[in-house]
C-alpha positions in Angstrom: -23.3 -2.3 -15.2 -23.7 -5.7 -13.1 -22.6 -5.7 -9.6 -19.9 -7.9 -9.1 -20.8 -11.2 -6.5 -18.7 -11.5 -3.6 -16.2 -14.4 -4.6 -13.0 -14.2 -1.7 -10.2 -14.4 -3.1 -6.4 -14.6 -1.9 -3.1 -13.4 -3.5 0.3 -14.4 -2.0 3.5 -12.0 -3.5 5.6 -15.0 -3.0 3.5 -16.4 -5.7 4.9 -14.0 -8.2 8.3 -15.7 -7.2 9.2 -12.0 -5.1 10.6 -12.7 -1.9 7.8 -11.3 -0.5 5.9 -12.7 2.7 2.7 -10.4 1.6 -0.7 -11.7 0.9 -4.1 -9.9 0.8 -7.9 -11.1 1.1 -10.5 -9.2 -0.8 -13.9 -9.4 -1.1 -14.1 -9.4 -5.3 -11.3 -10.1 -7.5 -11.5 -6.7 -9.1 -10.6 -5.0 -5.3 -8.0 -7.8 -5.4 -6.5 -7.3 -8.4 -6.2 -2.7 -7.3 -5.2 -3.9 -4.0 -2.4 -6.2 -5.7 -1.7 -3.5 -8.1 -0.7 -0.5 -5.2 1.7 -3.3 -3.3 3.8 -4.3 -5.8 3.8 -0.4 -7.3 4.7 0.8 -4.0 7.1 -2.1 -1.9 8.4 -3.2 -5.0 8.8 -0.5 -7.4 6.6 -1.6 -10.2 6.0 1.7 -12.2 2.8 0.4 -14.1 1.0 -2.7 -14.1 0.3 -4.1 -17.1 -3.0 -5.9 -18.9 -0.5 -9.1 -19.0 0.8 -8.8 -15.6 -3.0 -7.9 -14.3 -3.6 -11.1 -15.9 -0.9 -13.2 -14.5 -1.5 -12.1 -10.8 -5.2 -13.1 -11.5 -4.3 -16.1 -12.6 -2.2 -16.6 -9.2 -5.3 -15.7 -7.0 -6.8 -18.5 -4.8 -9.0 -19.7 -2.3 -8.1 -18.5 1.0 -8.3 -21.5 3.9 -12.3 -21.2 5.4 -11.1 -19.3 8.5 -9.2 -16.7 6.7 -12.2 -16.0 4.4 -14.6 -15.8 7.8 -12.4 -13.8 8.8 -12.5 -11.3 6.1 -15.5 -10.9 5.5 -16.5 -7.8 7.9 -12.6 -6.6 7.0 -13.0 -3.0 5.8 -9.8 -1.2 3.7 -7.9 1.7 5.0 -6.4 4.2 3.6 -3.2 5.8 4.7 -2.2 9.7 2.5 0.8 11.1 3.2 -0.8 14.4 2.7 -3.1 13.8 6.0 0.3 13.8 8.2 1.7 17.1 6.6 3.6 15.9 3.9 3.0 17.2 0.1 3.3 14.1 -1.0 0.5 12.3 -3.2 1.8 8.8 -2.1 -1.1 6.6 -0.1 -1.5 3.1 0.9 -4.0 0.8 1.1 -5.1 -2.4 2.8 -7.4 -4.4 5.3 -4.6 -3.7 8.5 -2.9 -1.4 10.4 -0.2 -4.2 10.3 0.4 -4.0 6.2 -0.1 -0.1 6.1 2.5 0.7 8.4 4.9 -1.8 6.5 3.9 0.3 3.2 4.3 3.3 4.8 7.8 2.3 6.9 9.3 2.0 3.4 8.2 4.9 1.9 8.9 7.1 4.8 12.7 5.4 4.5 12.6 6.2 1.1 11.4 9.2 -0.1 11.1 11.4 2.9 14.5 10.0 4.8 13.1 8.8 7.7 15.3 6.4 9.8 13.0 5.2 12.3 9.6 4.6 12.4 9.3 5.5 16.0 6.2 4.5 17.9 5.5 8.5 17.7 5.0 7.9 14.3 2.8 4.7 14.2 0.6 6.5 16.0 0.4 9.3 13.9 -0.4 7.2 10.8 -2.7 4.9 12.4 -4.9 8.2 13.8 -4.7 9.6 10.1 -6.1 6.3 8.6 -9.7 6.3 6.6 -12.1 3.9 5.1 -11.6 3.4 1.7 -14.0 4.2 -0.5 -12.3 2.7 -3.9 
């Protein structure tokens, strides 16, 4: 199997025409494209991705600006699991900050498990449950 070179890469939501301020940075396209895949399954409701759609949102990634790429480079991707806070819930969350995983999780919290505020408690409690994530 041939390792994959580091090409960074950029995806936007908005560029999927979803009214969506989201965008990612990834390392490889393929980490994009998984990455991709979990935000629009779990902010937007998308049951499955398909081949086409894999293809369309690859054909939207682009070239992030030189500082953003620096930037990313040493960025390592977390892992939030419902499970690790109590819940039995399979749900997780992944991404390269604290900032996007608590989004993520805000919603699904609201969602599934009826939470009305995501209290500072809370963001704590998620943030201290967060992993690396080893793909």
């Amino acid at each position: 199997m041939k390792k994959e070179e580091k090409s960074i890469r950029e995806f936007r939501c908005a560029s999927l025409g979803n009214n969506c301020t989201w965008k990612h940075i990834a390392q490889t396209e393929e980490l994009l494209a998984d990455v991709v895949a979990v935000h629009l399954r779990d902010v937007h409701g998308m049951k499955a991705v398909s081949q086409d759609m894999v293809g369309k949102v690859k054909n939207l990634f682009s070239n992030p600006s030189p500082v953003e790429a620096e930037a990313a480079e040493g960025l390592v991707l977390k892992e939030f699991r419902c499970q690790d806070i109590g819940h039995k819930c399979s749900w997780r969350y992944i991404a390269q900050t604290e900032e996007l995983i608590a989004d993520g999780v805000a919603l699904h919290a609201r969602e599934v498990h009826n939470v009305k505020e995501f209290t500072p408690e809370l963001m704590t409690k998620v943030k201290n449950s967060l992993h690396e994530w080893k793909g």
